[in-house]
N, CA, C and O atoms as a Tinker XYZ file with bonds, in Angstrom:
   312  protein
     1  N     -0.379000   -1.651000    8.225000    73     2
     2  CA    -0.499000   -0.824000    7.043000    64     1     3
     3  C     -1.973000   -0.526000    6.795000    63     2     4     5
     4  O     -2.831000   -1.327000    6.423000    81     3
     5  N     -2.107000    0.719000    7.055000    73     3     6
     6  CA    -3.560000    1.081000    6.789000    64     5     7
     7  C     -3.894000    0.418000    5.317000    63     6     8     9
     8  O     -4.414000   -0.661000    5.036000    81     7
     9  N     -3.387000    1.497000    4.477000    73     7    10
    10  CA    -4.015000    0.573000    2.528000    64     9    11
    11  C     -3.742000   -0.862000    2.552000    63    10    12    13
    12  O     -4.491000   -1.299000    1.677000    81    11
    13  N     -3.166000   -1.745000    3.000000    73    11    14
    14  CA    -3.049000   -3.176000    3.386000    64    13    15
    15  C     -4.840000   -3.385000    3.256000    63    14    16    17
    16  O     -5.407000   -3.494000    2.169000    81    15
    17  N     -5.282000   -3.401000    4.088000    73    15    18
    18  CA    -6.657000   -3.290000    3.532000    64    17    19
    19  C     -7.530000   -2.492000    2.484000    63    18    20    21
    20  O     -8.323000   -3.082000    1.751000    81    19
    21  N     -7.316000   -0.883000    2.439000    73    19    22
    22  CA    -7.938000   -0.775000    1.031000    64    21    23
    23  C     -7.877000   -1.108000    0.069000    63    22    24    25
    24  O     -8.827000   -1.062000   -0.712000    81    23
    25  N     -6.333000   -1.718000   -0.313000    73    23    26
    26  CA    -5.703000   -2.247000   -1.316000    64    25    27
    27  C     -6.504000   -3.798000   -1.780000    63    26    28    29
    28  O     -7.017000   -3.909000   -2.893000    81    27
    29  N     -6.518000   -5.071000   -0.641000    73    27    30
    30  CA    -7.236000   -5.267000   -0.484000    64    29    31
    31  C     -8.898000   -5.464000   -0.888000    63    30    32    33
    32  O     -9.444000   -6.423000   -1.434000    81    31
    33  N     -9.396000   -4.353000   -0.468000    73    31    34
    34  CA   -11.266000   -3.866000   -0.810000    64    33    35
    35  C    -11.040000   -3.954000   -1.758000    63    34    36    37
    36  O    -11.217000   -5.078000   -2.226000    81    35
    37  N    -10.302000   -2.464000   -3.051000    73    35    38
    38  CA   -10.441000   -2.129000   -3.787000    64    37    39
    39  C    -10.118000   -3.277000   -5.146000    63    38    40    41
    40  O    -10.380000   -3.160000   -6.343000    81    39
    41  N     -9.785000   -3.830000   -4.768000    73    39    42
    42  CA    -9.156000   -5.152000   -5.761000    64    41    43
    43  C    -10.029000   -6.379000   -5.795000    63    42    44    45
    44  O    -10.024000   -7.136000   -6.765000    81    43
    45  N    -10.882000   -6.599000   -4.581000    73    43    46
    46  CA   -11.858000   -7.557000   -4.239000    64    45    47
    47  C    -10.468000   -8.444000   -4.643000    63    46    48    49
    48  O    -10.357000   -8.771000   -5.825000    81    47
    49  N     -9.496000   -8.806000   -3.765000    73    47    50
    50  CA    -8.905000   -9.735000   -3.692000    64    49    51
    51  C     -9.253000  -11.293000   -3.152000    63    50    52    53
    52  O    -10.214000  -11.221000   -2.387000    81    51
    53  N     -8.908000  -12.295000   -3.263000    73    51    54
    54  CA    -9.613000  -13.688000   -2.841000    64    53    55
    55  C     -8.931000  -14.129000   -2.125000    63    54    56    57
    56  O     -9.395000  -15.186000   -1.700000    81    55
    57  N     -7.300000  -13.704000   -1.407000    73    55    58
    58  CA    -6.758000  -13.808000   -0.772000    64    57    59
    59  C     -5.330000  -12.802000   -0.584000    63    58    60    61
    60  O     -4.945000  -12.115000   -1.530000    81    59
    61  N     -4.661000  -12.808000    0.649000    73    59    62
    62  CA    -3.414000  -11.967000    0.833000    64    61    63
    63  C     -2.449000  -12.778000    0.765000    63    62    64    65
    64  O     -2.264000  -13.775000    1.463000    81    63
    65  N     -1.763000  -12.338000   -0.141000    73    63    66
    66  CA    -0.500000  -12.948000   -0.723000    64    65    67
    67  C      0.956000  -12.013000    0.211000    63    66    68    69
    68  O      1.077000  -10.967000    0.848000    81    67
    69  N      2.001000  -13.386000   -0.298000    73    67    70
    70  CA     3.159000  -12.525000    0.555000    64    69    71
    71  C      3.700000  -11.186000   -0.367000    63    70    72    73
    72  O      4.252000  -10.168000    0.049000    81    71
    73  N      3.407000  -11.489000   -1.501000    73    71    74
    74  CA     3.822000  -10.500000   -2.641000    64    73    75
    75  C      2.801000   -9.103000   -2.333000    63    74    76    77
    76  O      3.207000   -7.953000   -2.160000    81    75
    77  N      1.793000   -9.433000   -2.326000    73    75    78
    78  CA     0.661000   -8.590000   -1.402000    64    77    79
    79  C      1.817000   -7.522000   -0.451000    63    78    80    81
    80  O      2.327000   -6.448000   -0.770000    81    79
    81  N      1.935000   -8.276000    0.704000    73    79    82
    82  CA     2.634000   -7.654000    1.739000    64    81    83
    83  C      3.855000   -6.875000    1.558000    63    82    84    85
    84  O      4.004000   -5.815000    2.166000    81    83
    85  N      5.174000   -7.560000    0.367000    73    83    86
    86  CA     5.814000   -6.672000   -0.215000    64    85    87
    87  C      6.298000   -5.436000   -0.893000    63    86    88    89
    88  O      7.265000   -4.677000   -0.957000    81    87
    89  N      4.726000   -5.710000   -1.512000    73    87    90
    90  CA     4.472000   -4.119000   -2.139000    64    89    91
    91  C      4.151000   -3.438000   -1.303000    63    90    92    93
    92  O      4.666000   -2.320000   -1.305000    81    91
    93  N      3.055000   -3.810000   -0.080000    73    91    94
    94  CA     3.038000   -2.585000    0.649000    64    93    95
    95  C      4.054000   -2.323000    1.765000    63    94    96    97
    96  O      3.709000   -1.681000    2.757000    81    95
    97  N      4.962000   -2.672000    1.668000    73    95    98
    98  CA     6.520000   -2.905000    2.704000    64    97    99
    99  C      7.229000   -1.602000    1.144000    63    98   100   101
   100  O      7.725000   -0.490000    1.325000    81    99
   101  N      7.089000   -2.043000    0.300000    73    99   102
   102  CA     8.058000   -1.430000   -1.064000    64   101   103
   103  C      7.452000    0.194000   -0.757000    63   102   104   105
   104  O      8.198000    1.129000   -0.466000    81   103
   105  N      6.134000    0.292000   -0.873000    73   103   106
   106  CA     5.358000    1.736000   -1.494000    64   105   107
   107  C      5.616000    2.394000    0.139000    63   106   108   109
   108  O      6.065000    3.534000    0.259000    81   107
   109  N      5.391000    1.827000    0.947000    73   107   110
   110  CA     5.891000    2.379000    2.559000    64   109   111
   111  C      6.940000    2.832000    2.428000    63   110   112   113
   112  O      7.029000    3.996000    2.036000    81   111
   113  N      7.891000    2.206000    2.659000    73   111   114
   114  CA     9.543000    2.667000    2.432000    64   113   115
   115  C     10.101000    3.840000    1.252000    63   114   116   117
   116  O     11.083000    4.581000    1.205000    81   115
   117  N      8.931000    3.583000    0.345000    73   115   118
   118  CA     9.904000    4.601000   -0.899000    64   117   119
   119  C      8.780000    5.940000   -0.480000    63   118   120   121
   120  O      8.863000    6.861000   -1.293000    81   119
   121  N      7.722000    6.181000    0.697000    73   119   122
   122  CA     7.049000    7.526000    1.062000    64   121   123
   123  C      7.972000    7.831000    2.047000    63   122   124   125
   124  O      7.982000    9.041000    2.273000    81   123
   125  N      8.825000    7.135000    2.783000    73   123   126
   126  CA     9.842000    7.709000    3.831000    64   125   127
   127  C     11.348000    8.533000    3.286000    63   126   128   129
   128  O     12.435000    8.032000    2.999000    81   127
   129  N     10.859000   10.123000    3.281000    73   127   130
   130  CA    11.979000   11.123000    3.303000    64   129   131
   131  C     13.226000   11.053000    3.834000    63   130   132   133
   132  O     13.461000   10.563000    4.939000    81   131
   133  N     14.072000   11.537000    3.074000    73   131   134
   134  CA    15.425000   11.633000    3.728000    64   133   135
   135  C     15.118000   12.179000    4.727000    63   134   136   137
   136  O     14.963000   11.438000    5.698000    81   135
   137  N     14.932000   13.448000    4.899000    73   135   138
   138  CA    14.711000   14.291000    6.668000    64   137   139
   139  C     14.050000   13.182000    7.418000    63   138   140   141
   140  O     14.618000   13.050000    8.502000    81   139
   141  N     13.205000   12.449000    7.285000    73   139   142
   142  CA    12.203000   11.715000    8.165000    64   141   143
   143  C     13.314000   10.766000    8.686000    63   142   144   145
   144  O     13.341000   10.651000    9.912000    81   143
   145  N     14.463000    9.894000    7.808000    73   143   146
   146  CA    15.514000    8.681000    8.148000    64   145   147
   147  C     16.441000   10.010000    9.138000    63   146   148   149
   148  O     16.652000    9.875000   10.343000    81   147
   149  N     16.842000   11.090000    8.426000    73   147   150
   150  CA    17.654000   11.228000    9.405000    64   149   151
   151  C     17.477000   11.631000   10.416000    63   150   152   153
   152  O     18.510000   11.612000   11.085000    81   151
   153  N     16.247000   12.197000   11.155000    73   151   154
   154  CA    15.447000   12.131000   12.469000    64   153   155
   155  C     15.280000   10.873000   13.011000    63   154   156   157
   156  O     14.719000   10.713000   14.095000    81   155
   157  N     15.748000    9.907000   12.306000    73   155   158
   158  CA    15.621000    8.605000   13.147000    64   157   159
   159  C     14.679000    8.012000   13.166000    63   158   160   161
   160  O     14.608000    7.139000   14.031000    81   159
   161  N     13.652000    8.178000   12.337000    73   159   162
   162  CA    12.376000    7.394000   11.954000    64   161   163
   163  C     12.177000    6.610000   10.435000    63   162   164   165
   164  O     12.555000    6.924000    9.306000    81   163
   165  N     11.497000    5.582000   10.896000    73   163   166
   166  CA    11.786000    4.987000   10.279000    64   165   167
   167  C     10.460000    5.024000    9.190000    63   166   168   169
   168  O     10.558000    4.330000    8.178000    81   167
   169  N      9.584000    5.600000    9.342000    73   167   170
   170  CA     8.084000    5.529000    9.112000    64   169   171
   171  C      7.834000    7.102000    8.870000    63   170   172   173
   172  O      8.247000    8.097000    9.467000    81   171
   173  N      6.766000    6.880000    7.458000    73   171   174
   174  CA     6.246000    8.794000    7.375000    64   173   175
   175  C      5.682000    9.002000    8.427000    63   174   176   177
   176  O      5.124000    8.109000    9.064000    81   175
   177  N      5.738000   10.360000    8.827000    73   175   178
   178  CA     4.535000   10.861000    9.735000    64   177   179
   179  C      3.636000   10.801000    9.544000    63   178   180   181
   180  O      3.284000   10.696000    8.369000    81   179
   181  N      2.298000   10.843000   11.038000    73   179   182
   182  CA     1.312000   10.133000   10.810000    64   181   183
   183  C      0.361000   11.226000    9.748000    63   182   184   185
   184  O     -0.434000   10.676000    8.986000    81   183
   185  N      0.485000   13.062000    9.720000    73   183   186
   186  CA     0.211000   13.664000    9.112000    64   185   187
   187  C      0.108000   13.031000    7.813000    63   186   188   189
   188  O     -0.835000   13.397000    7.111000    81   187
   189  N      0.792000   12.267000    7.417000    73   187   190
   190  CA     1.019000   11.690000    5.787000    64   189   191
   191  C     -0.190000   10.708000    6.346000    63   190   192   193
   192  O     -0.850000   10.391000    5.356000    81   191
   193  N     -0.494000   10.374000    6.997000    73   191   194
   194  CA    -1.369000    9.113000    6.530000    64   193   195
   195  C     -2.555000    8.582000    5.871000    63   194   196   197
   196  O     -2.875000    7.400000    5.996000    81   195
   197  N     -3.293000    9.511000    5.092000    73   195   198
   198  CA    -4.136000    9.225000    4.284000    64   197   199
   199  C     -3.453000    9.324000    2.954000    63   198   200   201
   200  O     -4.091000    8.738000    2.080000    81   199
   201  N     -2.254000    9.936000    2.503000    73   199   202
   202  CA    -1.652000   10.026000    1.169000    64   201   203
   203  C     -1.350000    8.874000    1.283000    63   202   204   205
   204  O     -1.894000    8.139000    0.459000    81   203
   205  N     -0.187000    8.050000    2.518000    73   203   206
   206  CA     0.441000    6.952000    2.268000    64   205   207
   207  C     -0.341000    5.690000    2.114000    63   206   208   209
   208  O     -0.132000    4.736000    1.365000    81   207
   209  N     -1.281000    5.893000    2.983000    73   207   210
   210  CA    -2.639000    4.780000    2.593000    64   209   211
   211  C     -2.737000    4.457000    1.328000    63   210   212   213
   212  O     -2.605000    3.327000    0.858000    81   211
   213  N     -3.028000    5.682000    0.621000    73   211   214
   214  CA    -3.775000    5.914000   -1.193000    64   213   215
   215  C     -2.326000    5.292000   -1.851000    63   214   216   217
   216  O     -2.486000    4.789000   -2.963000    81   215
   217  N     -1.291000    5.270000   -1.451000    73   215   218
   218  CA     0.030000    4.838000   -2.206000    64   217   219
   219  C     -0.116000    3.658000   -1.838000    63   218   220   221
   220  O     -0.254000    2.904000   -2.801000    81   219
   221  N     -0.160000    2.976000   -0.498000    73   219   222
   222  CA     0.111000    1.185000   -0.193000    64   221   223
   223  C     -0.960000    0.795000   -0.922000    63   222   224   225
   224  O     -0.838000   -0.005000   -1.849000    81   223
   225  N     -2.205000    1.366000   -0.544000    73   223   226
   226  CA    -3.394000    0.308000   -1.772000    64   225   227
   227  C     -3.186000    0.705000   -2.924000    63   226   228   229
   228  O     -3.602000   -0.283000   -3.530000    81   227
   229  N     -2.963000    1.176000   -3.449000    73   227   230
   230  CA    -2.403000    1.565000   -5.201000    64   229   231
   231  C     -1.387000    0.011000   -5.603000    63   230   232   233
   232  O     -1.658000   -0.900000   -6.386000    81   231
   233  N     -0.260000    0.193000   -4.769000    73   231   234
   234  CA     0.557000   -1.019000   -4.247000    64   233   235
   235  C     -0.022000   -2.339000   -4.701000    63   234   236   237
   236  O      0.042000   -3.084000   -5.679000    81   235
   237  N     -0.683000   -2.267000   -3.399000    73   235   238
   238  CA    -1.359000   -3.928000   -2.954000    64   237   239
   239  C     -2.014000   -4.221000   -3.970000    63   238   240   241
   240  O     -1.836000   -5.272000   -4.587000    81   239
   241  N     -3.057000   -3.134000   -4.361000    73   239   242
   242  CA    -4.580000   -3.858000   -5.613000    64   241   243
   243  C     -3.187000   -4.592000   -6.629000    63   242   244   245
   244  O     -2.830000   -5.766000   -6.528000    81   243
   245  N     -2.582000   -3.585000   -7.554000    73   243   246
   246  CA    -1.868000   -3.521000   -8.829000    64   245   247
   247  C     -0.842000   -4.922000   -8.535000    63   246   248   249
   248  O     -0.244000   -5.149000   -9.587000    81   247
   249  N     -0.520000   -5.742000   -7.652000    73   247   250
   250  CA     0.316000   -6.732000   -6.889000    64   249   251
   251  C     -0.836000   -8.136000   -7.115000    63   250   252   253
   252  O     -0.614000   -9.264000   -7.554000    81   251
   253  N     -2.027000   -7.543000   -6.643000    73   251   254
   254  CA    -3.134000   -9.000000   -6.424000    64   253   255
   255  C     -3.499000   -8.874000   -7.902000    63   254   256   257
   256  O     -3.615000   -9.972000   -8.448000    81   255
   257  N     -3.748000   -7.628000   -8.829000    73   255   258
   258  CA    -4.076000   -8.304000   -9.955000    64   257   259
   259  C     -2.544000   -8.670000  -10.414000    63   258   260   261
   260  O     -2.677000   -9.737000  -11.014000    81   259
   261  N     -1.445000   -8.389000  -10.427000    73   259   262
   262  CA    -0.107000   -9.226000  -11.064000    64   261   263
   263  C     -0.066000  -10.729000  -10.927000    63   262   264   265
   264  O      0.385000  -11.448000  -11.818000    81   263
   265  N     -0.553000  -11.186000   -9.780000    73   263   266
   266  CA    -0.852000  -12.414000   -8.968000    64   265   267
   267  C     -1.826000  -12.802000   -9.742000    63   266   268   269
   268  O     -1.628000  -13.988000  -10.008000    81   267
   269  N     -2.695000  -12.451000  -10.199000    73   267   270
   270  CA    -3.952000  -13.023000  -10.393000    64   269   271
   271  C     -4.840000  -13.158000   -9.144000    63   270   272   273
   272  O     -5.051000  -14.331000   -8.837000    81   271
   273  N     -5.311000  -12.391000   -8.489000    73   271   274
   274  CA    -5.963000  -12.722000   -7.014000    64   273   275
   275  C     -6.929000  -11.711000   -7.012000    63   274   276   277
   276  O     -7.602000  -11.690000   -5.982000    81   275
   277  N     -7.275000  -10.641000   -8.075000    73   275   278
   278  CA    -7.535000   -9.444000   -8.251000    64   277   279
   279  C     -9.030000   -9.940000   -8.728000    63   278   280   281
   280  O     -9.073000  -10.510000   -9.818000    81   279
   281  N    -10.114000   -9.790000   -8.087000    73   279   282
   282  CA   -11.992000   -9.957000   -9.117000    64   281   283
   283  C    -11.925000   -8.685000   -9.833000    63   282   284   285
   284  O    -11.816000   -8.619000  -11.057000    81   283
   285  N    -11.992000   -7.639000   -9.024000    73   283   286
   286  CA   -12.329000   -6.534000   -9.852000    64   285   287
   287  C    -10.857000   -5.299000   -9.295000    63   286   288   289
   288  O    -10.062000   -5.349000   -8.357000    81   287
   289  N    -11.001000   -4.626000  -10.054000    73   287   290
   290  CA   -10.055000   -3.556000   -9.538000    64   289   291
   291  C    -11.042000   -2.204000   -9.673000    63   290   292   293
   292  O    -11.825000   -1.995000  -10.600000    81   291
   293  N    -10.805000   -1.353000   -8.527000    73   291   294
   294  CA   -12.100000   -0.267000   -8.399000    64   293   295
   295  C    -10.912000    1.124000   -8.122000    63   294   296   297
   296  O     -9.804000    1.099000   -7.586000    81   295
   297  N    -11.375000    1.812000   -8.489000    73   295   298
   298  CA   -10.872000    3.175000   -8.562000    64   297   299
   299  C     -9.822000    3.789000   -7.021000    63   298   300   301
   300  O    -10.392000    4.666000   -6.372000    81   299
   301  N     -8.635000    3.420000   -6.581000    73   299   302
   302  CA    -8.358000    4.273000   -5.436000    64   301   303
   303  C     -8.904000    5.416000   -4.527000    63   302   304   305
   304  O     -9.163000    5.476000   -3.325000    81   303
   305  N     -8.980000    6.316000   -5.584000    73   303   306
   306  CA    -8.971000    7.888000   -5.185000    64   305   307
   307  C    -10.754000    7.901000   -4.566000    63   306   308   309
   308  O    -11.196000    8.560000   -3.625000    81   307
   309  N    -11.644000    6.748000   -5.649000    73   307   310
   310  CA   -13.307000    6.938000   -5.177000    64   309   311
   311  C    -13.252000    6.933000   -3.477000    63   310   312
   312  O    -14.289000    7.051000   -2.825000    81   311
C-alpha cells in the first residue's frame, strides 16, 4: 500500500499497528469499482494511484491518532 507509508509520515506515527493495516485494507477495498470486480480485479487501477494513496493515508493517519500512536497529524493533500 503506497499511503501505508504516507499515512504513516503524515501522522508521525511511533509505531504500525494492526488496526493501522486495516484501515488501509478498509479505504483500498471501498476505492475498488463495481466495473473494476467485475473485470476480475481485485485492486483499482494503477491510473488511480495517487488518489488511492491520498485515501489509504487519510485512512492510516485518522486510525494511529484513534490508537493513540499519532505525534502530530499534518495535512494529506500538502
Amino acid at each position: 500500500f503506497p499511503g501505508m507509508g504516507l499515512g504513516c509520515v503524515v501522522s508521525h506515527t511511533t509505531r504500525v499497528t494492526p488496526g493501522m493495516f486495516n484501515a488501509a485494507a478498509r479505504a483500498l477495498g471501498a476505492a475498488v469499482e463495481d466495473e473494476t470486480l467485475k473485470a476480475g480485479s481485485l485492486y483499482p487501477p494503477m491510473a488511480r494511484v495517487r488518489e488511492i494513496s491520498h485515501l489509504v493515508a487519510h485512512a492510516v493517519a485518522e486510525q494511529a491518532c484513534q490508537e493513540g500512536v499519532c505525534q502530530q497529524l499534518v495535512d494529506v493533500e500538502s
